[in-house]
C-alpha positions in Angstrom: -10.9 17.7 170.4 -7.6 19.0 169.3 -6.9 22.1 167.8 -6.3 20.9 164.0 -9.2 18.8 163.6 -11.3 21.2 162.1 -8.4 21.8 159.8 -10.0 19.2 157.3 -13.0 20.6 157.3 -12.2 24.4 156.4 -9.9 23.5 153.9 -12.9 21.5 152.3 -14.8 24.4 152.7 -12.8 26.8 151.1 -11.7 24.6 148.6 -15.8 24.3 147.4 -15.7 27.9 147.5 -13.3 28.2 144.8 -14.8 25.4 143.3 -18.1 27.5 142.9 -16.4 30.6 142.1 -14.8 29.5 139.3 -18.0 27.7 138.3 -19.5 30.9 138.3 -17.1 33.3 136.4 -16.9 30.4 133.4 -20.6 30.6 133.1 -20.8 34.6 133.5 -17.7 35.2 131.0 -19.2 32.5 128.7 -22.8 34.6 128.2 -21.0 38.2 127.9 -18.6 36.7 125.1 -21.5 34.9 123.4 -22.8 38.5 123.5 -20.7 40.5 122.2 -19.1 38.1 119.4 -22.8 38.4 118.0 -23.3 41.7 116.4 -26.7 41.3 115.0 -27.7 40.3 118.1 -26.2 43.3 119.5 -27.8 45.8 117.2 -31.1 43.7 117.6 -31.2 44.1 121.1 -30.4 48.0 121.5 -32.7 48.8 118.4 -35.8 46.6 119.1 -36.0 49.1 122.9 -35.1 52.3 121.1 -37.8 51.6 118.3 -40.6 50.5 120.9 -39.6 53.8 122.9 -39.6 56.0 119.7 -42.8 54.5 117.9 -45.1 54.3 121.3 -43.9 57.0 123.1 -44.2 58.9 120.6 -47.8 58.0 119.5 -49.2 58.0 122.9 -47.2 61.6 123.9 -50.4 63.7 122.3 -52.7 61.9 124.2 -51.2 60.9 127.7 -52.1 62.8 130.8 -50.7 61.4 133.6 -52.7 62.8 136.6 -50.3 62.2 139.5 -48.2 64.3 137.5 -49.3 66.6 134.4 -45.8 68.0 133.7 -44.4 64.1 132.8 -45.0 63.5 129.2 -45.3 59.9 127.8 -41.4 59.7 126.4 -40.3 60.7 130.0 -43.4 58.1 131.8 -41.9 55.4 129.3 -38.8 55.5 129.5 -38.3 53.4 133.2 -40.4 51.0 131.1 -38.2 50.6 128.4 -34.9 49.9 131.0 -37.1 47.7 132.6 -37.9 45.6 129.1 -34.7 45.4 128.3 -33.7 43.5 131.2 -36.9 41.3 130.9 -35.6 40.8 127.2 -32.2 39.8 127.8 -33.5 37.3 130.7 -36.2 35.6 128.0 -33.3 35.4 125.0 -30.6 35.0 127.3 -32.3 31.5 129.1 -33.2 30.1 126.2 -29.4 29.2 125.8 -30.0 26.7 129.3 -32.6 24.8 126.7 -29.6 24.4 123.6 -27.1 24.0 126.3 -28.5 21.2 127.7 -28.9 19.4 124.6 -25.7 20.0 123.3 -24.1 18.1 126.8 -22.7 21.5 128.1 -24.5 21.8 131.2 -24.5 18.1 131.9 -20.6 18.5 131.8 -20.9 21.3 134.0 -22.8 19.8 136.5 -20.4 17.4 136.9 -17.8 19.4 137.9 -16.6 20.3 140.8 -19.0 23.5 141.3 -22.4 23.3 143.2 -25.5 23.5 141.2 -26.6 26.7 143.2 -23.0 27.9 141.3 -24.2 26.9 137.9 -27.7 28.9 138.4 -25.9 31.7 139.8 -23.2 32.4 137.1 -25.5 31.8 134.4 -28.0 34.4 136.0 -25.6 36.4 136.4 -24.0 36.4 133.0 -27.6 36.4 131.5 -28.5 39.4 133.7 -25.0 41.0 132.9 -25.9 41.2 129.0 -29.1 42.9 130.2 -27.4 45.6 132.2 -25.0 46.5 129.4 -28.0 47.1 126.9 -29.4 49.0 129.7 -26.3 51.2 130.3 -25.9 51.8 126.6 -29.6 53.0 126.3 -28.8 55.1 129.3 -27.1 57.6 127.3 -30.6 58.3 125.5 -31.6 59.7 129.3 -31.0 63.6 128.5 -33.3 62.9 125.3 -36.3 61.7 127.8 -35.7 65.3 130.0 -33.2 63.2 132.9 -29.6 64.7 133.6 -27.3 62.0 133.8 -25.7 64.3 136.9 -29.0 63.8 138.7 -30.0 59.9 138.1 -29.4 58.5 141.6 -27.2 55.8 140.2 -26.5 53.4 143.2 -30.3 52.9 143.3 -30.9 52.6 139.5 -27.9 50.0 139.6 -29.1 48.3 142.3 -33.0 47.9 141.1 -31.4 46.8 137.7 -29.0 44.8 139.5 -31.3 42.8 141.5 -34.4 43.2 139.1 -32.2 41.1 136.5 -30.8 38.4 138.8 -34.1 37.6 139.4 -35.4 37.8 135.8 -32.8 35.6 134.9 -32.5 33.2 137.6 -36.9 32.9 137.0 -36.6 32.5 133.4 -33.7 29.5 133.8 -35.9 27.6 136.4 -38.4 27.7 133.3 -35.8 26.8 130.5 -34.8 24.0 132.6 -37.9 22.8 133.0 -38.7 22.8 129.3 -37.7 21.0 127.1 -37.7 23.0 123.2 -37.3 26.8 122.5 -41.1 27.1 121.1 -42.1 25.2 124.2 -40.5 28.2 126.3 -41.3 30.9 124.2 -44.9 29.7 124.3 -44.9 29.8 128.6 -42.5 33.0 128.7 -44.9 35.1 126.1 -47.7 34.1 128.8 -46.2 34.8 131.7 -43.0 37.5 131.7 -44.7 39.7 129.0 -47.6 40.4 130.5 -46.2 40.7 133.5 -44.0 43.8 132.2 -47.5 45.2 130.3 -48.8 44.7 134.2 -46.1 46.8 135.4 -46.7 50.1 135.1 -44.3 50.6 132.3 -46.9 51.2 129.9 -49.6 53.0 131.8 -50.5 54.0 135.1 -52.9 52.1 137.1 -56.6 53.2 137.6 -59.3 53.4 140.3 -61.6 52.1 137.0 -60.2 48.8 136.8 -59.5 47.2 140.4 -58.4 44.0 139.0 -56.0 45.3 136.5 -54.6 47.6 140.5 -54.5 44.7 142.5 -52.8 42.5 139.9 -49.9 45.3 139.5 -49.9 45.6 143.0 -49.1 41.9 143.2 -46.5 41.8 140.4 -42.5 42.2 141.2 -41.9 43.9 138.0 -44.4 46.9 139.2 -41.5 47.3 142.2 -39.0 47.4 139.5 -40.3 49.8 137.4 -41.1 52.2 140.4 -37.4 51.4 142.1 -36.3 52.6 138.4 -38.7 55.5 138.4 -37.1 56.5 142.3 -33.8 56.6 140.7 -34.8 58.9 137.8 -36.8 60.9 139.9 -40.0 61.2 138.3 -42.4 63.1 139.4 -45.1 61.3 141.2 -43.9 57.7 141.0 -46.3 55.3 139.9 -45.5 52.2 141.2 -48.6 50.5 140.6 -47.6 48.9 144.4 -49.9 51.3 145.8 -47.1 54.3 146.1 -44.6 51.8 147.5 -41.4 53.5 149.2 -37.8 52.9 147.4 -37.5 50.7 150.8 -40.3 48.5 149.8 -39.7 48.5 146.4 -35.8 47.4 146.9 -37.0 44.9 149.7 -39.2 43.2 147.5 -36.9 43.3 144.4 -34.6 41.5 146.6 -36.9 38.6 147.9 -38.0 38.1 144.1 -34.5 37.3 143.0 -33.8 35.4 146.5 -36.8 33.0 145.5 -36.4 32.9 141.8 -32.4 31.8 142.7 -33.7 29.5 145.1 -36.5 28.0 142.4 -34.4 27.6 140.1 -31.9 25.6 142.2 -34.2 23.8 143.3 -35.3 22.5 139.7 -32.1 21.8 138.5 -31.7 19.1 141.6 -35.3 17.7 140.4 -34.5 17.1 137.0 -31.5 16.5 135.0 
């Protein structure tokens, strides 16, 4: 074998690299302008959080005792909850675009491009998740309001647990837009299934020795690890991920392995149907 005949093949290789990176920054830039060129959807999206977090928080704050923790009042236990919806907000709206898209030809045109399909489920992820994360970080500056210094927020776990927690939510939520085929068809299966997931997360309420299917489904649901690697960041007094008083490790391991799975799902739907 001589020395330049693997030549061809890197240059192939790098060449679908660039292929796929570009792929990817069209699709990510394409969702944050959508975004932000929408200001209804804007205010929408920061109000609906702030209103839920105002209206319950502050209804449940006279009556909430949180044992593992009696100092934490309701607006501070809801808080986590609230990032957390955001993200699973931005991942249900966000994917419902992979439904019009397809219709409209845009994705078929994509696919035909030169990028990977594992390109075209990562950028729009990505971009999907991206919108997510800037509502998050604009809510953010409503911390000091729910008792947490911004100077104390461990931030390269809180952006990290986002990070991750939105890929995921994203990448999940495409692999059911692109197995659907109308909006009230997806709204139907995401109000079954992500919802109730984030109710099941510990946003809302701590889980209870009472009810030991309502613990061992929290235990079993990713979002739960979210909302506790959120809580880690924030420091809150007496975490409650509903895992069972999972670590930050275990809570960032398994955050990681739900958006490794829900990439590879989703991949793995957009090669079975077209």
């Amino acid at each position: 074998m001589t020395p330049g005949s693997n030549q061809p093949s890197a240059v192939a290789g790098a060449s679908a690299l660039r292929d796929d990176l570009a792929t990817i920054g069209v699709l990510w830039s394409r969702d944050l302008v959508r975004f932000l060129r929408q200001p209804t959807r804007i205010i929408g999206a920061l109000a609906q959080p702030i209103v839920f977090w105002l209206l319950i928080g502050g209804g449940m704050a006279s009556t909430f005792r949180y044992g593992a923790a009696p100092e934490v009042g309701y607006m501070q236990y809801f808080y986590p909850g609230i990032l957390v919806m955001m993200v699973l907000f931005a991942s249900i709206f966000g994917t419902i675009t992979v439904i019009e898209d397809r219709h409209a030809g845009f994705l078929q045109s994509v696919l035909v491009g030169p990028g990977s399909r594992a390109a075209v489920v990562i950028g729009k992820s990505i971009g999907v998740g991206s919108v997510g994360l800037v509502q998050a970080a604009v809510f953010l500056c409503l911390a000091p309001a729910a008792g947490f210094g911004l100077g104390d927020i461990d931030w390269l776990t809180l952006v990290y647990a986002l990070g991750v927690g939105a890929l995921g939510l994203s990448a999940f939520g495409f692999s059911l837009a692109w197995l659907t085929d109308s909006t009230q068809a997806y709204h139907a299966v995401m109000s079954i299934v992500l919802l109730p997931a984030w109710v099941l997360s510990g946003a809302m309420f701590p889980p209870s020795d009472d009810h030991a299917v309502l613990a061992a489904l929290m235990r079993a649901n990713p979002m739960s690890y979210l909302v506790a690697g959120v809580r880690h960041a924030l420091h809150v007094t007496g975490e409650t991920p509903a895992a069972a008083g999972a670590s930050l490790g275990t809570s960032l391991a398994v955050l990681t392995a739900f958006a490794a799975a829900s990439v590879a799902l989703a991949t793995f739907a957009i090669y079975r149907k077209r």
